[in-house]
SEDOPA-20336 format. One record per residue (C-alpha): residue in one letter; x, y, z. Coordinates in nm, 2 decimals, always signed. Layout:
BEGIN
(koldren A, (X, Y, Z))
...
This chain:
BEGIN
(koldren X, (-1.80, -11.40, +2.08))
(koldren X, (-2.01, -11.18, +2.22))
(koldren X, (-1.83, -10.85, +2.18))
(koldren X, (-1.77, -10.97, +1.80))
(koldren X, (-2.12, -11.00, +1.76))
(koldren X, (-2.20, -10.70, +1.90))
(koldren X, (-1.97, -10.51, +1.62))
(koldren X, (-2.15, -10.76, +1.39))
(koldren X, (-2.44, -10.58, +1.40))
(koldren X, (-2.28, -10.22, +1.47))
(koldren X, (-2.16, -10.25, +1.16))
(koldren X, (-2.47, -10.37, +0.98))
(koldren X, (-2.69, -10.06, +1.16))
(koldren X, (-2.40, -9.84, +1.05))
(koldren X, (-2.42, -9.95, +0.67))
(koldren X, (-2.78, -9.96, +0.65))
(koldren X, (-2.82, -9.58, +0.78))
(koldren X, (-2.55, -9.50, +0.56))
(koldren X, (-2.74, -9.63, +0.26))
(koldren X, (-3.06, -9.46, +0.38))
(koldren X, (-2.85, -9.14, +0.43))
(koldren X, (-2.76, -9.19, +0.03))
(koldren X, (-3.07, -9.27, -0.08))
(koldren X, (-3.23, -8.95, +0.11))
(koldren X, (-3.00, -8.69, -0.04))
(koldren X, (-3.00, -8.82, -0.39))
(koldren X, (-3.27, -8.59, -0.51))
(koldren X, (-3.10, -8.29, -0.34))
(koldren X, (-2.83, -8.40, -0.54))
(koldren X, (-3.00, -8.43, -0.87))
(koldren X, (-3.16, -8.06, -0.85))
(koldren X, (-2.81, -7.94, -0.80))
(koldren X, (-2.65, -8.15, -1.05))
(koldren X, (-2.94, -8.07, -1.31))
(koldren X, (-2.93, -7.71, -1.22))
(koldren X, (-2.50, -7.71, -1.31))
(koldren X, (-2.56, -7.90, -1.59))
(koldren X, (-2.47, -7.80, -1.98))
(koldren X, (-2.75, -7.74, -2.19))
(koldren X, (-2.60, -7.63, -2.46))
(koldren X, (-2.29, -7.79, -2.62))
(koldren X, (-2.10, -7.85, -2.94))
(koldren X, (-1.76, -7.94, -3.03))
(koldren X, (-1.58, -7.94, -3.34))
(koldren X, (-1.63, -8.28, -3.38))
(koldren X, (-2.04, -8.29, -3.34))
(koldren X, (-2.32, -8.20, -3.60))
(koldren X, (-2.54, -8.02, -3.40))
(koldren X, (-2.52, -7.86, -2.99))
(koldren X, (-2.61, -8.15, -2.75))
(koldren X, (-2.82, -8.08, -2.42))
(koldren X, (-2.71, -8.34, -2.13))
(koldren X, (-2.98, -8.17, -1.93))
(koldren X, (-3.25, -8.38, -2.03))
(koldren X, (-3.03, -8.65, -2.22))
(koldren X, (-3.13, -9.01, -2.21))
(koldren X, (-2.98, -9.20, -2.00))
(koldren X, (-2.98, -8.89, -1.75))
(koldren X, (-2.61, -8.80, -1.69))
(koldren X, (-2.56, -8.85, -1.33))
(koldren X, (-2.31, -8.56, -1.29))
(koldren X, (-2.23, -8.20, -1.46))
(koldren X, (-2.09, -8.30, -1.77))
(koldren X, (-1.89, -7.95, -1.80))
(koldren X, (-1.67, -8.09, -1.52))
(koldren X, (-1.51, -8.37, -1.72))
(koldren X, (-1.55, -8.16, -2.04))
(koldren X, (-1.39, -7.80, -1.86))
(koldren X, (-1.10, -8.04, -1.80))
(koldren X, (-1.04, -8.23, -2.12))
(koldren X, (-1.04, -7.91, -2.26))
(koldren X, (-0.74, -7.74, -2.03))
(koldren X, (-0.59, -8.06, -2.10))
(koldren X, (-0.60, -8.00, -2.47))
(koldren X, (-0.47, -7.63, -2.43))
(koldren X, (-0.21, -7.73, -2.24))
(koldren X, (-0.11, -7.95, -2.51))
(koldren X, (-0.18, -7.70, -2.77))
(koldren X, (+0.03, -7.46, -2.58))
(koldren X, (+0.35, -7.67, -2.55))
(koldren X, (+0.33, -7.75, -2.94))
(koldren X, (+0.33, -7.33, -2.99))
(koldren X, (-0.03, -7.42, -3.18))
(koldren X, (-0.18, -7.07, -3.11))
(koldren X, (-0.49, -7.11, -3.28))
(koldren X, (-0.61, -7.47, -3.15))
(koldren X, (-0.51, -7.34, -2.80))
(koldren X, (-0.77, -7.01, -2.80))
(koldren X, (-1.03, -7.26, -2.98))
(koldren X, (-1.01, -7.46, -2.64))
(koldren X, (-0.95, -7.17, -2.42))
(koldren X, (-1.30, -7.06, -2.53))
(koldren X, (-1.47, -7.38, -2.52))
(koldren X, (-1.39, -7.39, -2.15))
(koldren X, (-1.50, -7.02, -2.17))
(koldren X, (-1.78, -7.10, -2.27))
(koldren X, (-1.84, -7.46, -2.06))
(koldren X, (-1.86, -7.22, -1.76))
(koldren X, (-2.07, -6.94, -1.85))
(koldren X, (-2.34, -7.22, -1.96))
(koldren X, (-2.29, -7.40, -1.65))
(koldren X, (-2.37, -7.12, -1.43))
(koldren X, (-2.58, -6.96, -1.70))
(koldren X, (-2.91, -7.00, -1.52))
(koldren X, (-2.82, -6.88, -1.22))
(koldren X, (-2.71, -6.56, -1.37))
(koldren X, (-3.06, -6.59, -1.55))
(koldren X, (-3.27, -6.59, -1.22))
(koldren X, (-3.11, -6.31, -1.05))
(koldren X, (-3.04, -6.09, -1.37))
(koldren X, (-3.36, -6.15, -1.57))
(koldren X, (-3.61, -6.24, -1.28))
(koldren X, (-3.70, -6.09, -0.91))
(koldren X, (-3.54, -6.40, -0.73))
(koldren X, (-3.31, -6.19, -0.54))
(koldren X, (-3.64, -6.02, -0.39))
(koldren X, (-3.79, -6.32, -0.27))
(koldren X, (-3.47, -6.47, -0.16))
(koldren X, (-3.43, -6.18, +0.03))
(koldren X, (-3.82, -6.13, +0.16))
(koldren X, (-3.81, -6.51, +0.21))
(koldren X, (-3.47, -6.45, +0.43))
(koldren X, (-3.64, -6.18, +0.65))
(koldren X, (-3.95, -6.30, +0.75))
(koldren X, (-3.85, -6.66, +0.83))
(koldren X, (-3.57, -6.47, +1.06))
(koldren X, (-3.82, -6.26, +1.22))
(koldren X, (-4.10, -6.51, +1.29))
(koldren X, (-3.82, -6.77, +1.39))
(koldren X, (-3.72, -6.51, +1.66))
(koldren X, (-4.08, -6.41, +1.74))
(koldren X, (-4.15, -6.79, +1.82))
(koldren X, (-3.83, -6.89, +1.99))
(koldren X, (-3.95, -6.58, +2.27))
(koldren X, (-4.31, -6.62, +2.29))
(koldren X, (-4.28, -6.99, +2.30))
(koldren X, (-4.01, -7.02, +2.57))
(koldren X, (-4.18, -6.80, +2.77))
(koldren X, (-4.54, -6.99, +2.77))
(koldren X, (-4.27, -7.35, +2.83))
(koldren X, (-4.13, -7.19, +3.10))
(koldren X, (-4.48, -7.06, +3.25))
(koldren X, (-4.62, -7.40, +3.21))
(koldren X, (-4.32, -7.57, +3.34))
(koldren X, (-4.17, -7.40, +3.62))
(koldren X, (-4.50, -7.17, +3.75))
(koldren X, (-4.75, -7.32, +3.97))
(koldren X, (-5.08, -7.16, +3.94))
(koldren X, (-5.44, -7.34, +3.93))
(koldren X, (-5.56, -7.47, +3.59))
(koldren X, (-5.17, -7.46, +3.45))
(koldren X, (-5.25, -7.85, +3.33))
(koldren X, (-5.57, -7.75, +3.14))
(koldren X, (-5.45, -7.45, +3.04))
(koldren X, (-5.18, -7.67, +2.87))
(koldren X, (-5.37, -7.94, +2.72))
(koldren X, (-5.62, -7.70, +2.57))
(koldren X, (-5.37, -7.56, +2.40))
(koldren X, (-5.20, -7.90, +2.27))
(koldren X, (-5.56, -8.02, +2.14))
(koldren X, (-5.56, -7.72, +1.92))
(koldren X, (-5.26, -7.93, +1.73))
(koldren X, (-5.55, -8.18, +1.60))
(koldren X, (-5.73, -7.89, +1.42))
(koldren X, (-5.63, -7.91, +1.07))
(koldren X, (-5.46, -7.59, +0.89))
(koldren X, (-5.69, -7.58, +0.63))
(koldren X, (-5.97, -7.53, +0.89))
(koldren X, (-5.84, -7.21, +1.00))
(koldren X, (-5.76, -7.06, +0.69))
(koldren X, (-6.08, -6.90, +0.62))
(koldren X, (-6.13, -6.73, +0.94))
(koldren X, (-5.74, -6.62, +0.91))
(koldren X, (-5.84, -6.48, +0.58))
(koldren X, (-6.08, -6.28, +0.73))
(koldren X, (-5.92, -6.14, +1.01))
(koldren X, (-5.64, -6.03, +0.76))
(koldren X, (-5.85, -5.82, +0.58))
(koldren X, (-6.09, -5.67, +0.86))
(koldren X, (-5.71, -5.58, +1.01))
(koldren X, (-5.61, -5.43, +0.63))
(koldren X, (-5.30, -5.64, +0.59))
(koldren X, (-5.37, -5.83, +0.30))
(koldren X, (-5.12, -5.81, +0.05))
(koldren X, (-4.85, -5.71, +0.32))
(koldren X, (-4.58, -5.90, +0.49))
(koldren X, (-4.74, -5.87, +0.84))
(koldren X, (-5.00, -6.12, +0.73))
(koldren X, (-4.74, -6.37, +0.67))
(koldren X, (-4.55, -6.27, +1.04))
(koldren X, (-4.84, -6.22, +1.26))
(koldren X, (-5.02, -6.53, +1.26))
(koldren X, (-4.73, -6.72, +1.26))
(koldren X, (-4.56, -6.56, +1.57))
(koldren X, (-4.70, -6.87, +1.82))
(koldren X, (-4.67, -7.19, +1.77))
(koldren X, (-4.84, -7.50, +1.91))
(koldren X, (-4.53, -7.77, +1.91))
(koldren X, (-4.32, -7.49, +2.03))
(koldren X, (-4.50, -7.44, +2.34))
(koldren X, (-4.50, -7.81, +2.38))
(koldren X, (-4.13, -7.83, +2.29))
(koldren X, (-3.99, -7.59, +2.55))
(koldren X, (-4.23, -7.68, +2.75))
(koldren X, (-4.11, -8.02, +2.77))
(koldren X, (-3.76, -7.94, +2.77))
(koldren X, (-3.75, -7.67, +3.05))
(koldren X, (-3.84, -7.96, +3.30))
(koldren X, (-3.50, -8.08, +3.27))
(koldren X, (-3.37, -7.73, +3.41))
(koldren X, (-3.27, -7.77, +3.80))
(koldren X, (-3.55, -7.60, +4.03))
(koldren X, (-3.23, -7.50, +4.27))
(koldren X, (-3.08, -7.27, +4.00))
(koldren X, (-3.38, -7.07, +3.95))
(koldren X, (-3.46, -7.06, +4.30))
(koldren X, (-3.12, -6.93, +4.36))
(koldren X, (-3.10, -6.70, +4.13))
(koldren X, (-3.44, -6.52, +4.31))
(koldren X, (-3.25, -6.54, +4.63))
(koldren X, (-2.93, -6.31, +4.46))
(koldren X, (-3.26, -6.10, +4.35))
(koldren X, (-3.26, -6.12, +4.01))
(koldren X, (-3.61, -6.03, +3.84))
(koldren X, (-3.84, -6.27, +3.71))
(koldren X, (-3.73, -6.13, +3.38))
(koldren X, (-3.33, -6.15, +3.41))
(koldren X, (-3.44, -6.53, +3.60))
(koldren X, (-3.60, -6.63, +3.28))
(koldren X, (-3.32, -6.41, +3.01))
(koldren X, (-2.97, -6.50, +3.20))
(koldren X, (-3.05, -6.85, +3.35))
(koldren X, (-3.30, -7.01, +3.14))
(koldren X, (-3.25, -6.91, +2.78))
(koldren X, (-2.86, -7.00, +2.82))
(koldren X, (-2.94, -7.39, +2.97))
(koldren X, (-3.24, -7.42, +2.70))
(koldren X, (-3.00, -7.32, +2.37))
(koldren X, (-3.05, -7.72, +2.25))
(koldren X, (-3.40, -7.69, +2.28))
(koldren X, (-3.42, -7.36, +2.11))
(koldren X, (-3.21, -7.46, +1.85))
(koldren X, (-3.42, -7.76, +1.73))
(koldren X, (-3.72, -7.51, +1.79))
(koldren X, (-3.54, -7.27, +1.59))
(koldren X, (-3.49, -7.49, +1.27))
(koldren X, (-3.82, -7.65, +1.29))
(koldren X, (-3.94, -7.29, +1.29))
(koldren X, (-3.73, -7.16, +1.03))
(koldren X, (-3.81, -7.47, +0.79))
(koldren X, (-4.15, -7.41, +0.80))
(koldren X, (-4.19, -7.08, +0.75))
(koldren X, (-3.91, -7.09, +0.45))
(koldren X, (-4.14, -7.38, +0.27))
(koldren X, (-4.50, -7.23, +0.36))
(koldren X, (-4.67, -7.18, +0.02))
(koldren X, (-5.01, -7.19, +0.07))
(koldren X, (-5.11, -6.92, +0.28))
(koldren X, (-4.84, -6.67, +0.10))
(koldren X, (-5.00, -6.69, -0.24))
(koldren X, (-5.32, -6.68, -0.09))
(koldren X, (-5.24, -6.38, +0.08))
(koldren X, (-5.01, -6.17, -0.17))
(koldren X, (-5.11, -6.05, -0.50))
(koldren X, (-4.75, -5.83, -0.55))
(koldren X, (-4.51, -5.98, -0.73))
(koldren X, (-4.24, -5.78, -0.55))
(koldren X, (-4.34, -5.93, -0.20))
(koldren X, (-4.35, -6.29, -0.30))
(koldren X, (-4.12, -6.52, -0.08))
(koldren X, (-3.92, -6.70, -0.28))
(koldren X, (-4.19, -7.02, -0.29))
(koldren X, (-4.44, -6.81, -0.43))
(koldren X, (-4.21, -6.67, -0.67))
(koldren X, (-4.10, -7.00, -0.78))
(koldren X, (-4.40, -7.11, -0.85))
(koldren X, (-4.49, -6.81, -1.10))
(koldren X, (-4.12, -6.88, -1.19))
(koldren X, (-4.22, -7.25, -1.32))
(koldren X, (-4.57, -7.13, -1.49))
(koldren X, (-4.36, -6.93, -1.71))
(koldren X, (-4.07, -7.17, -1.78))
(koldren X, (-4.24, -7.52, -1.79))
(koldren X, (-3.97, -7.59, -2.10))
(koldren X, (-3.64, -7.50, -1.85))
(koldren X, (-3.58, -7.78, -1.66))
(koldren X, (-3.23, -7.65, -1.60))
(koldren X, (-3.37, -7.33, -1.48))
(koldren X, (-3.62, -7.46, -1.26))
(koldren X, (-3.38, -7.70, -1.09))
(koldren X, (-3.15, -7.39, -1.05))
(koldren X, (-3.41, -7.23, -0.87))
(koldren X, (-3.51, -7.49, -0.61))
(koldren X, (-3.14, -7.55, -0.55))
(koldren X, (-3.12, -7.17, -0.45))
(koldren X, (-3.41, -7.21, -0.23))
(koldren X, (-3.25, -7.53, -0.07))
(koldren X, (-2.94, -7.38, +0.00))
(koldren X, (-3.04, -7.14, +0.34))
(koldren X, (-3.23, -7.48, +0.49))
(koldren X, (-2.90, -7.72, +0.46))
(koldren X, (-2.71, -7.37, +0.61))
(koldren X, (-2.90, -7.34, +0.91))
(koldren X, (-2.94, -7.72, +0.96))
(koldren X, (-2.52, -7.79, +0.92))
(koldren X, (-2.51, -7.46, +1.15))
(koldren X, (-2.70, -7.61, +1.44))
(koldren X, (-2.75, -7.96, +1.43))
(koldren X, (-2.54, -8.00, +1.70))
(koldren X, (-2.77, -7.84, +1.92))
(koldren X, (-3.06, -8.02, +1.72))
(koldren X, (-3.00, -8.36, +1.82))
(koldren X, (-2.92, -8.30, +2.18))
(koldren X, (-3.24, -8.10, +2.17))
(koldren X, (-3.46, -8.42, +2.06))
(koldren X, (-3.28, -8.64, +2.28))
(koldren X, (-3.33, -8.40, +2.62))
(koldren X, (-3.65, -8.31, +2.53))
(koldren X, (-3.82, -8.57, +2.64))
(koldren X, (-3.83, -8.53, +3.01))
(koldren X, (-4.17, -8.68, +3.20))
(koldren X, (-4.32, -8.38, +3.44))
């Protein structure tokens, strides 16, 4: 009875994260449904073309799926009979299905810079995601494995920085920008964010759980303190960096703020900022808009399906008391 109960309620945990699992990704699923969906459409047998982008009730799938397929279904058909004309009528009605399903993507990267800020959005969340990953497994090393007076405070003054609000610093950031002459450049969207407060505390954290013996051991081979820290710690820490590393690269992919306070060139927007000037000018394409956030979702569920292997067993071995 016991063991039987004990599925019981496996089963019942199971179902429920299952159904919160749903319920979380259904409006990822909605901006990439809306953003394949037909906005234009007209048989032969309808008055006037019909948009299921903003029909009512909301279609809860790409209605050129079902409609790409009736109308193979009907070539087919036409084909066998030897009907000629009635086959190329539905030959380019599912033509045509496809090119308006996929018609706003080809919009964004033919008639607007998104392939710029895709790309300047790529290349400085990889380079400040490296940046931090170093600097702040060096400091969680320092803190962790070095013993030197004041190492606690040292650490806990840097933690209470955490309860400083961003908006607090941006002023001050925004002034040492421009006395430094990188406004409008990228540098003032890598530079301040090369260090980061939870990372330190993350590796930090984390490189407790690597053996004192192994590093010890490795100085008795004579290895540097450098190849101690590059070819015995990095390796052991990879779980730790890698949920450091999507934090990281989350953060910096959905940072808005500072960017468009920072950048006045259209052509070194990330793809945020540019979405956002994308939307002033488009408030009437819904499709178009939801065709944009789904291409700025797509790197984020990449790197997270990439390395959430390592993300998981980096939040459960993270938390190791000094």
């Amino acid at each position: 009875m016991k063991n039987q109960s004990k599925r019981v309620n496996k089963l019942i945990i199971y179902v429920l994260l299952t159904i919160f699992a749903v319920v979380s990704l259904l409006p990822l699923y909605w901006v990439f449904s809306t953003s394949l969906q037909l906005s234009s459409y007209q048989s032969e047998d309808m008055e006037r073309p019909v948009s299921y982008v903003d029909s009512n009730p909301p279609k809860l799938y790409p209605m050129g799926i079902p409609l790409y397929f009736e109308h193979w279904g009907e070539a087919r058909e036409a084909d066998k009979a030897g009907n000629a004309e009635e086959e190329a009528y539905h030959r380019e009605m599912m033509d045509h299905i496809v090119d308006n399903t996929f018609s706003s993507f080809v919009s964004l990267f033919q008639k607007h810079d998104v392939g710029k800020w895709f790309f300047n959005s790529v290349y400085i969340s990889v380079v400040v995601t490296v940046g931090i990953l170093l600097i702040d497994s060096m400091a969680g090393y320092v803190l962790a494995k070095k013993k030197f007076p004041g190492r606690n405070l040292i650490f806990w003054i840097i933690i209470s920085t955490m309860m400083i609000p961003g908006q607090v610093t941006l002023v001050p950031l925004f002034i040492m920008v421009g006395n430094l002459n990188l406004m409008d450049t990228h540098w003032a969207l890598i530079l301040p964010d090369l260090s980061m407060v939870f990372g330190v505390f993350l590796m930090r954290q984390f490189m407790y759980s690597i053996p004192d013996e192994l590093l010890e051991a490795s100085r008795m081979d004579g290895a540097s303190e450098w190849r101690t820290y590059w070819t015995i710690v990095l390796p052991l820490a990879k779980p730790g960096l890698a949920a450091l590393g999507i934090f990281t690269f989350m953060n910096v992919w959905n940072s808005f703020l500072w960017p468009i306070i920072v950048l006045n060139s259209a052509e070194l927007y990330t793809l945020p900022v540019g979405l956002k000037t994308l939307q002033d000018a488009n408030l009437a394409s819904f499709k178009l808009l939801m065709s944009g956030a789904a291409v700025a979702a797509i790197p984020m569920i990449i790197v997270f399906i990439l390395f959430q292997r390592y993300f998981v067993k980096g939040l459960t071995l993270g938390g190791v008391k000094e």
